[in-house]
C-alpha positions in Angstrom: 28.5 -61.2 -224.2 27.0 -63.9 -221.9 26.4 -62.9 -218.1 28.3 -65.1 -215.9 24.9 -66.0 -214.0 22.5 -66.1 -217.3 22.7 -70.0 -217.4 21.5 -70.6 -214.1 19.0 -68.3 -214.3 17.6 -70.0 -216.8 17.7 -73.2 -215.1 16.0 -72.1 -212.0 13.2 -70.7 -214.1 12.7 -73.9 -215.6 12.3 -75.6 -211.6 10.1 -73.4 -211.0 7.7 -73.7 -213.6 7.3 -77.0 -213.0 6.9 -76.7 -208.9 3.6 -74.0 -210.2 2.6 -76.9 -212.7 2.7 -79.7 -209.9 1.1 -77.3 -207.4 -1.7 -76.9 -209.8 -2.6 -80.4 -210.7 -2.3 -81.4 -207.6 -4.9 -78.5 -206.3 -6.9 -79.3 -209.5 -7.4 -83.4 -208.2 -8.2 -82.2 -204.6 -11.0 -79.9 -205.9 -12.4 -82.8 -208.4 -12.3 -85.3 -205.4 -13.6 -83.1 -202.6 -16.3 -81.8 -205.0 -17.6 -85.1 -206.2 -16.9 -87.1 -202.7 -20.1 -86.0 -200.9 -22.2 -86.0 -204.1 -21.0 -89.6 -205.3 -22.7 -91.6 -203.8 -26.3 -90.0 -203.7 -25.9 -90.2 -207.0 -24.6 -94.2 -207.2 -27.6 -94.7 -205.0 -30.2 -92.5 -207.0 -28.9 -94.5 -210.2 -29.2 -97.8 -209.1 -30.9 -99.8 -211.9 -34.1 -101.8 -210.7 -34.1 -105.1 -209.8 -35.5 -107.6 -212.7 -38.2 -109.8 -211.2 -40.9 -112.3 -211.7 -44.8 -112.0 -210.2 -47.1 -114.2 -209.8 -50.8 -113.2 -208.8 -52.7 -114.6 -206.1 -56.1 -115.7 -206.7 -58.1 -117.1 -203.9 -59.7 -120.6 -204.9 -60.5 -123.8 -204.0 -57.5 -126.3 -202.3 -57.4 -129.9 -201.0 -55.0 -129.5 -197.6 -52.8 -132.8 -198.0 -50.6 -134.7 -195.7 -48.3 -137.7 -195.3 -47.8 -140.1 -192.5 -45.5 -143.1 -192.4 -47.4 -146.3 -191.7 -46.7 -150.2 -192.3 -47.9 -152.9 -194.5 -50.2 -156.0 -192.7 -52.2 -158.6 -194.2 -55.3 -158.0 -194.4 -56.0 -161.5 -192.3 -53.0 -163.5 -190.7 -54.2 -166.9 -189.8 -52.3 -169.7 -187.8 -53.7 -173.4 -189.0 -53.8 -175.6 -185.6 -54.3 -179.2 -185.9 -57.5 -179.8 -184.4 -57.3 -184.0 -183.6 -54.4 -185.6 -182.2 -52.5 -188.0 -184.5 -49.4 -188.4 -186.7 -48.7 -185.9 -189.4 -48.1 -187.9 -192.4 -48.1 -185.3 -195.6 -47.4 -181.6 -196.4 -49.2 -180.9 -199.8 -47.9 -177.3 -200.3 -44.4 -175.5 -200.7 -43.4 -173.3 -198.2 -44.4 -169.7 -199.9 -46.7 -170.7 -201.9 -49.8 -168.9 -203.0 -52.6 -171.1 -201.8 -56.3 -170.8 -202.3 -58.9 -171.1 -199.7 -60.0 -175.1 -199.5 -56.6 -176.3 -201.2 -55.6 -179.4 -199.1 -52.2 -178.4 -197.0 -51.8 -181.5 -194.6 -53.5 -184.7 -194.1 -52.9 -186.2 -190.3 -53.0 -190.0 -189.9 -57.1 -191.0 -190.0 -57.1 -194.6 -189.4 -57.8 -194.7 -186.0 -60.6 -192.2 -186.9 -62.2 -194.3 -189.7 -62.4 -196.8 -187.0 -63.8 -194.7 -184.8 -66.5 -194.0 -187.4 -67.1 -197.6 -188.2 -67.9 -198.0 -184.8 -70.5 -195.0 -184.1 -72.4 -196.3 -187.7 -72.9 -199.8 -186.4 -73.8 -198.6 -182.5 -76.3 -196.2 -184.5 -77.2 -199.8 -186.3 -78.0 -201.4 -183.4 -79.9 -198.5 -182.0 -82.1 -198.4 -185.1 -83.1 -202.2 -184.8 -84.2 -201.6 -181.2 -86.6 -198.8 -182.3 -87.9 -200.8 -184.8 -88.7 -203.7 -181.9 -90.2 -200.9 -179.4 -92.0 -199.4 -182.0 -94.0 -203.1 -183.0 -94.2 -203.7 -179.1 -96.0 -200.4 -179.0 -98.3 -201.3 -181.8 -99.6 -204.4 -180.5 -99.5 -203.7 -176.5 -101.5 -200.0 -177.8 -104.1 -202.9 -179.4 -104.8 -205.3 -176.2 -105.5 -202.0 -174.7 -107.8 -200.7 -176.4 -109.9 -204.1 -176.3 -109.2 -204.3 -172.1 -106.9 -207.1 -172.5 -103.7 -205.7 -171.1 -103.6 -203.4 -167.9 -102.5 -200.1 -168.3 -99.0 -200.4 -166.6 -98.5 -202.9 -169.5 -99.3 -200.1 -171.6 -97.2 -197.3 -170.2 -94.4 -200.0 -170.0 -94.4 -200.9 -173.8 -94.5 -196.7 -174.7 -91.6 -195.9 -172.3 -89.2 -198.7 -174.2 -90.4 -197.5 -177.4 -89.1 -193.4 -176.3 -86.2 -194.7 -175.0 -85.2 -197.0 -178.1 -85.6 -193.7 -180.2 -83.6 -191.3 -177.6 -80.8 -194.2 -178.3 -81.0 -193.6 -182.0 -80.8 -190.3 -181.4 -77.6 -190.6 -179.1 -75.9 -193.3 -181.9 -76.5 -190.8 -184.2 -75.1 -187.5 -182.3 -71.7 -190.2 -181.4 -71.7 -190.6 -185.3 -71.2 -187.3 -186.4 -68.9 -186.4 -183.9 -66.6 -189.3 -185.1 -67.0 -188.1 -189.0 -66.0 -184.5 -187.8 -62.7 -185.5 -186.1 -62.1 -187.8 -189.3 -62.3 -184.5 -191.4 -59.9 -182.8 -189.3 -57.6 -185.4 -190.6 -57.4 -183.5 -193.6 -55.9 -180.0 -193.0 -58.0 -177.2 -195.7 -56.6 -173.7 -196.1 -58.7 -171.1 -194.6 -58.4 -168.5 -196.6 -56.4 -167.7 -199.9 -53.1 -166.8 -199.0 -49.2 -167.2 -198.9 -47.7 -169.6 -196.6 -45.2 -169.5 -194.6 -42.2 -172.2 -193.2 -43.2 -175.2 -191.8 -44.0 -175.1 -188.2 -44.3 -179.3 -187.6 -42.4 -182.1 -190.2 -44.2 -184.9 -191.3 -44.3 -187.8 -188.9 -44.4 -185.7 -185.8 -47.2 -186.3 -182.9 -49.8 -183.5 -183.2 -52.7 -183.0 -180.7 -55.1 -180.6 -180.4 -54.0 -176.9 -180.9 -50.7 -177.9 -182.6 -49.4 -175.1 -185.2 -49.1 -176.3 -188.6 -48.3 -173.3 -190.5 -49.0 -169.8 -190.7 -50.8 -168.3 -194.2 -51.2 -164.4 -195.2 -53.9 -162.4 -196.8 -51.7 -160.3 -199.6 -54.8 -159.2 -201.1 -56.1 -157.0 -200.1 -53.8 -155.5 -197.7 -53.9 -153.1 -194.8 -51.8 -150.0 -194.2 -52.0 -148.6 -190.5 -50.8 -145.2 -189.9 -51.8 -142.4 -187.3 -52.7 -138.5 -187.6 -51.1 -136.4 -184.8 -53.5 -134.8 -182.9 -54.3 -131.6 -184.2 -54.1 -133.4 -187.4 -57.3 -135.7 -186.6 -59.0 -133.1 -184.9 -59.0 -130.9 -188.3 -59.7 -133.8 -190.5 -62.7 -134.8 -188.4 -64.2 -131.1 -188.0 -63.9 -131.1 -192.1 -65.8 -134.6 -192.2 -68.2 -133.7 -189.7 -68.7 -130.1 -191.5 -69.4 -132.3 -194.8 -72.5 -133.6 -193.2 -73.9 -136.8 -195.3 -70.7 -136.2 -197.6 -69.0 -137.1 -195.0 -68.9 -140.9 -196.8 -67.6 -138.8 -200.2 -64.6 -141.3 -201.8 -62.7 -138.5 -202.1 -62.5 -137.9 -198.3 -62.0 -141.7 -198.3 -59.2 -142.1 -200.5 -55.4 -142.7 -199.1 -52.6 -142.3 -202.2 -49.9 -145.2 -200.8 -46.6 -143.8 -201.3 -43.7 -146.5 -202.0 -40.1 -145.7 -199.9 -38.7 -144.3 -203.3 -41.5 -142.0 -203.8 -43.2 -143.3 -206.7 -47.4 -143.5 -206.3 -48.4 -147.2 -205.7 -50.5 -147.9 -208.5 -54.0 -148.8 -206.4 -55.8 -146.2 -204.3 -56.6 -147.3 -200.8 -59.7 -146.3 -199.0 -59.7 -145.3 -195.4 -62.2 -148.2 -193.8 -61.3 -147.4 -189.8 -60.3 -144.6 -187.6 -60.0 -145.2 -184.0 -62.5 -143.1 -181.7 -59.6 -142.0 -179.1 -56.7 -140.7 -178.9 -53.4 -142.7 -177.6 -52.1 -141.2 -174.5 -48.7 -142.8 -174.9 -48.3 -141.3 -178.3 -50.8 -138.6 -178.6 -52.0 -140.2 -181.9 -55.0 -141.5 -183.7 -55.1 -145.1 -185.2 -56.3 -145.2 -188.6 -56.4 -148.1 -191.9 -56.5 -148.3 -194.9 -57.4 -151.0 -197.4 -55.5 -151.5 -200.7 -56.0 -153.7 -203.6 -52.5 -155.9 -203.7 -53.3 -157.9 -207.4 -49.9 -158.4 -207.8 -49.0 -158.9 -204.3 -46.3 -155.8 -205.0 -47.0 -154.3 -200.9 -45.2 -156.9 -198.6 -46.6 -157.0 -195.0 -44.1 -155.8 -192.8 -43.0 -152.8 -195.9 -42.7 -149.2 -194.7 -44.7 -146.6 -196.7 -46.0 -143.3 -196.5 -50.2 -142.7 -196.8 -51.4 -139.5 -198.1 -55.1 -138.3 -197.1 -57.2 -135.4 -197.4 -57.1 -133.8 -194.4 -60.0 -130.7 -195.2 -60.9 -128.5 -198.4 -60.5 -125.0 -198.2 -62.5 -122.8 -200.2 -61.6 -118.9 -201.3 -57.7 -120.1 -199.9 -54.9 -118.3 -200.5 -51.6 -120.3 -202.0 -48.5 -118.7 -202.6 -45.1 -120.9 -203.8 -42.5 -121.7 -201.4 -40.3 -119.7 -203.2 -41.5 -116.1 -202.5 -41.3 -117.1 -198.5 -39.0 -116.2 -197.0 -38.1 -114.5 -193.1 -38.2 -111.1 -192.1 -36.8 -109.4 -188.7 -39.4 -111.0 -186.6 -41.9 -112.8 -189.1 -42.5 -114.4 -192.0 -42.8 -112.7 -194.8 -43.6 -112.2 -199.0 -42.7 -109.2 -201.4 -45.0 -108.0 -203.4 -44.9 -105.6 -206.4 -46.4 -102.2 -205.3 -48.3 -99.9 -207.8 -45.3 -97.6 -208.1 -43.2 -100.4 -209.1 -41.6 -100.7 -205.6 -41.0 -104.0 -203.7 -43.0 -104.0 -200.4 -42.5 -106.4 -197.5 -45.9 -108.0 -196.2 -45.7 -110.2 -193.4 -47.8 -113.3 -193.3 -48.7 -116.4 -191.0 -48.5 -119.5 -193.3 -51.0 -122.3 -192.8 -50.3 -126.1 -193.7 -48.7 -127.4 -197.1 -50.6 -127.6 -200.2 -50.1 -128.5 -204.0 -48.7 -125.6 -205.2 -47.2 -123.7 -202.4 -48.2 -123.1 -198.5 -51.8 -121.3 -197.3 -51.9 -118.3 -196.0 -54.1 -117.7 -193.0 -53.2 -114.2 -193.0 -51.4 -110.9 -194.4 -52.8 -111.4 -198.2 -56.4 -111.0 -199.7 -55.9 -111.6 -202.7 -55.5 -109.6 -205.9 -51.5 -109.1 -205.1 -48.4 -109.6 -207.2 -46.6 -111.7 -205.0 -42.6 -111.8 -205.9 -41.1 -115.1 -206.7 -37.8 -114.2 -208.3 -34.8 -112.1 -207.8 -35.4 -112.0 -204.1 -32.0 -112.2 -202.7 -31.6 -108.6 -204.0 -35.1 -107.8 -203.2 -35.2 -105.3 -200.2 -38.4 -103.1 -198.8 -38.7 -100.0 -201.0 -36.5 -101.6 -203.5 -37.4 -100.8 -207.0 -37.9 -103.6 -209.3 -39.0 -104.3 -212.9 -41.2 -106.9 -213.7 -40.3 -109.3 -216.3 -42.6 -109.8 -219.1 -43.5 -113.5 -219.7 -42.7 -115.1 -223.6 -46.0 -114.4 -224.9 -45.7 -110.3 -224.2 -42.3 -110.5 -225.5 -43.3 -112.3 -229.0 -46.4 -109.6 -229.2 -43.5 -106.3 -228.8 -41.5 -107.8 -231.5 -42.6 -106.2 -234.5 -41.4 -105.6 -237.9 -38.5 -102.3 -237.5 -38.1 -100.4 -241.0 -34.9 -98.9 -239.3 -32.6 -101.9 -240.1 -30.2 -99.6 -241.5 -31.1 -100.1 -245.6 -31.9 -96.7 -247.3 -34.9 -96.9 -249.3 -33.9 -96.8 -253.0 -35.8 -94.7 -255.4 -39.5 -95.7 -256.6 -39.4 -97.0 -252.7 -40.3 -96.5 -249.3 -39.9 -98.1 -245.9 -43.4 -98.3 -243.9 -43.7 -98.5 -240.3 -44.6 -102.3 -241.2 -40.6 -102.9 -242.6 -42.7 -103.4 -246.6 -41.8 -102.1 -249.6 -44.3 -99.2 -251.1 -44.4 -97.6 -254.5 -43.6 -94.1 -255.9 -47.2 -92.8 -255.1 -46.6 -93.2 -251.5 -44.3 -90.1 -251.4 -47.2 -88.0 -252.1 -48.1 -88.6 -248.9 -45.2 -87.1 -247.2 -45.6 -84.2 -244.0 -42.8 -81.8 -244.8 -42.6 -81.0 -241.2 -41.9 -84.5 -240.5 -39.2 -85.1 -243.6 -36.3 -86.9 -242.4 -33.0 -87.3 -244.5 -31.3 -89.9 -242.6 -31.8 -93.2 -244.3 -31.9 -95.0 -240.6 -35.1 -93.9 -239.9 -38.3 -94.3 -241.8 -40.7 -91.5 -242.9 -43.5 -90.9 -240.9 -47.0 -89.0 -240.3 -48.4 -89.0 -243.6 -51.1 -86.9 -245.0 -52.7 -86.7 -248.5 -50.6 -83.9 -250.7 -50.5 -83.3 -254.6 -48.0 -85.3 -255.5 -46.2 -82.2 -257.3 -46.2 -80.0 -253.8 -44.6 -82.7 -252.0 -42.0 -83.3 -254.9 -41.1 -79.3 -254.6 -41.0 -79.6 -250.7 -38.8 -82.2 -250.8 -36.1 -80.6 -252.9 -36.0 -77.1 -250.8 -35.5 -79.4 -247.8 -32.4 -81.4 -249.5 -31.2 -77.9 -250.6 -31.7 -76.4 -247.3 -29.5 -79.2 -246.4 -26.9 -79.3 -248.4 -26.4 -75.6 -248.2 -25.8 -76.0 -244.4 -23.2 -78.3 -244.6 -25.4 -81.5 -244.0 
């Protein structure tokens, strides 16, 4: 007979075993989270995996310190052609542009009224010649009477003053010739020096005189590049040429590379022929040229570019790469790989740019495994692993004889990955038998090839009897 309350009963006992099994996981996650909370993360921070990175070792050695400065492109020589007589301009014999060479006529001016003027000076030079020739006969016959008391000696003196002033005339005809034929040359416009030319400053048929421009021509080769050092700059560079002593004239501390606005290397090295003595107070610079060979006329005057010298040569520098610079709480700064494989913080003072990298004035001596990868998770104390560069990694892969192939009988997997024969059992270390066909047999020794037979059976038997 059922009791009136036995089906609630039951039910209730059901509610409550489930409010102890609630109770119970619930106590059961805070223990697992309170227990592990304040061990978590010591342990995240213990087990945090070392940073891969690469090093590069600094060795001190000898640098060239390098710099740039923009400069412009001038003919070497600019020269304005004046007309030197007065007259008409008749003829151009050029095109505006054109590459001329030194003596190639360019203009002729109008050199009639010259030619005259030469005509005239040859026949006054003529005349004076004839009255030399008189004086001098005069001379020779009064000089005669003389000598025989016939003439008195005013007579004398008389006849030798007309015969010094008829050669003074000659003299003076002559002087009035040349200057004639030298204006008559100016009629006939030469170029000074080979060149291009530029537009036309006067048409034919204009008036010229004296001093009027004709046209302008430019020296393209070679040319000159002017730049200027900053201060500090020339002050370095001419402490290291001084230091040099009589190789102070070495071509190397000559040379100027010419950089082209795209950034390509023009082709011809220039040489540093000038360097101005003071410095500009305006600009707090130093003047300085250089000459480069133009054969193809590629460096236009007027042309910006960029000239790089040799400012000084350090020896026993130090040179890290950009890359591993980077800035600390108050410095500069490079990481470097610590004996206990540990990234430390060094702070440096970085002197100018050089080929590969910046100098370092101080913080390194050399010797150190300065960090250039990695380094944005790089921090002080940080542990790192170095990477190992291709060659390392082609000489630690070798041959593996564990590729997962068990050796079949009559053969044997070496520590080489190569096939042996049946006699190399017999040279078999029980101690180190191994049944599992991943893994190769190892630490062989010399045995009768009998004993290591029977050793090798009690061990499979051993196995087999324990369930292996």
């Amino acid at each position: 007979m059922r009791h009136f309350y036995s089906a609630p009963a039951r039910g209730c006992s059901r509610g409550l075993r489930a409010t102890w099994m609630l109770a119970l996981v619930i106590s059961l996650a805070a223990c697992g989270s309170g227990g592990d909370g304040g061990k978590a993360p010591g342990k995240q921070q213990q087990q945090q995996p070392p940073v891969p990175v690469d090093v590069q070792a600094v060795i001190p050695h000898t640098v060239d310190v390098m710099a740039e400065y923009p400069g412009r492109v001038q003919g070497a020589r600019t020269v304005q052609v004046l007309a030197r007589v007065e007259g008409v301009l008749l003829e151009r014999h050029y095109d505006e542009g054109q590459v001329v060479d030194k003596g190639d006529l360019l203009a002729t001016i109008d050199p009639k009224p010259f030619q005259a003027t030469v005509n005239q000076r040859k026949a006054a030079l003529a005349s004076a010649k004839a009255e030399l020739n008189q004086a001098q006969r005069t001379w020779r016959r009064v000089h005669k009477l003389y000598e025989l008391d016939a003439v008195s000696e005013a007579e004398r003196d008389q006849a030798l003053f007309g015969l010094e002033t008829a050669r003074a005339s000659v003299q003076q005809a002559q002087a009035n010739l040349d200057s004639a034929q030298i204006d008559l040359s100016y009629t006939r416009v030469n170029a000074p020096l080979t060149g291009v030319t530029s537009l036309r400053d006067t048409d034919e048929g204009s008036l010229v005189s004296n001093g009027t421009k004709l046209i302008t021509i430019t020296q393209l080769d070679p040319v000159h590049v002017l730049f200027a050092l900053p201060e500090d700059d020339a002050v370095a560079r001419r402490k290291a040429l001084a230091a040099m002593g009589a190789k102070s004239t070495d071509a190397r501390s000559r040379e100027a590379t010419i950089l082209l606005p795209n950034g390509e290397e023009f082709p011809t090295t220039g040489t540093v022929d000038f360097t101005q003595s003071t410095i500009n107070p305006a600009t707090g610079t130093v003047q300085l040229r250089a000459v480069v060979g133009n054969t193809d006329n590629a460096l236009m005057p007027g042309r910006y570019v960029r000239a790089r010298i040799r400012l000084e040569t350090r020896n026993n520098a130090i040179v890290v790469p950009n890359i591993a610079v980077s800035d600390g709480n108050q410095s500069t700064q490079v990481f470097v790989a610590g004996d206990n494989n540990k990234a430390k913080a060094v702070p440096v003072e970085l002197g100018p740019s050089v080929k590969n990298g910046r100098l370092v004035e101080s913080g390194l001596s050399g010797g150190e495994r300065v960090i250039v990868s990695g380094l944005g998770q790089v921090k002080p104390g940080a542990p790192i692993k170095i990477k190992k560069n291709q060659d390392d990694a082609a000489d630690s892969k070798k041959p593996d004889s564990g590729n997962g192939k068990q050796p079949t009988t009559g053969e044997s997997a070496s520590a080489g990955g190569q096939r042996q024969d049946d006699s190399f059992v017999t040279n078999i270390d029980d101690s180190a038998l191994r049944l599992s066909p991943r893994e190769p047999l190892q630490k062989m020794r010399s045995l009768p090839k009998a004993q290591a037979n029977y050793r090798l059976d009690n061990a499979v038997a051993a196995n087999v009897g324990q369930g292996g």
